[in-house]
C-alpha distance (Angstrom), angle and dihedral (degrees) to the residues before:
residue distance angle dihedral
X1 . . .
X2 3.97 . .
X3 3.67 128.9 .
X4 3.55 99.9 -138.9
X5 3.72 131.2 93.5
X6 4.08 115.3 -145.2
X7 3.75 133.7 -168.1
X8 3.16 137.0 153.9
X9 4.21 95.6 -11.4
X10 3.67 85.3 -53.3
X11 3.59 123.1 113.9
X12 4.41 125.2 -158.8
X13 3.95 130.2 -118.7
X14 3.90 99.9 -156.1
X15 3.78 120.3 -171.0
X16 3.87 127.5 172.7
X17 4.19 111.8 -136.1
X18 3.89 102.3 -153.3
X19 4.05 88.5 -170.4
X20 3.91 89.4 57.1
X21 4.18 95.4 28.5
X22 4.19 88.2 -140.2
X23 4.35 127.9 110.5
X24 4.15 107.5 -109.9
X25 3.49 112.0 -147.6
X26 3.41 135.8 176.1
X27 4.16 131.1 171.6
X28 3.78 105.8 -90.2
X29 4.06 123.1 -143.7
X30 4.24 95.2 33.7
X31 3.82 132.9 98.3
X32 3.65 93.0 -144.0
X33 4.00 101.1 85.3
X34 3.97 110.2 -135.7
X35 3.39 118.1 167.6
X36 3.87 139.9 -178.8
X37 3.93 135.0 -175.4
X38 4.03 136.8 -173.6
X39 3.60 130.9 175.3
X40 4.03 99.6 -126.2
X41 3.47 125.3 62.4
X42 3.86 87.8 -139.0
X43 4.14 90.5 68.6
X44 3.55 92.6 48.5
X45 3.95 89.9 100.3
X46 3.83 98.0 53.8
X47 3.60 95.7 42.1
X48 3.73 91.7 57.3
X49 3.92 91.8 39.8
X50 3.82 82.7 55.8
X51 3.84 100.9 43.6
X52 3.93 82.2 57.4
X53 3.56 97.9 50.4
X54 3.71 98.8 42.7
X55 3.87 85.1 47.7
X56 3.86 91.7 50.3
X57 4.01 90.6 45.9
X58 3.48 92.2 51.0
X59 3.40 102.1 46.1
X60 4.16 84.8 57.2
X61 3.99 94.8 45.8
X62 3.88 87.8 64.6
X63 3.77 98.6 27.9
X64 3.94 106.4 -109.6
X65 3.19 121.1 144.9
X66 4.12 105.6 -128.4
X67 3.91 121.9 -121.4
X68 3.44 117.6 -115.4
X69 4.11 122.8 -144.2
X70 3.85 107.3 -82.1
């Protein structure tokens, strides 16, 4: 079983808030600070997968190329 969450090349810093009961994510290994959160453990996945793809999209619409995890 692995603790890591992967899409895309990009790989998911998960933390659990206990003052706001939600997971705090953000994409681990880039500068560019994109971050994500849910209150079940079960959404974790698409909340990531959707961080990614919003950051990929946007990084198109204003024509930047996106970092990739060093």
């Amino acid at each position: 079983m692995s603790n890591s969450m992967l899409y895309q090349g990009y790989a998911a810093r998960i933390e659990f808030s206990s003052e706001d009961e939600c997971f705090i994510g953000h994409i681990a290994g880039i500068k560019d600070i994109i971050g994500f959160h849910c209150e079940t453990a079960s959404k974790l996945k698409t909340a990531f997968e959707e961080a990614v793809s919003d950051y990929l999209e946007t990084c198109h619409a204003v024509g930047k190329a996106p970092q990739k995890p060093s």
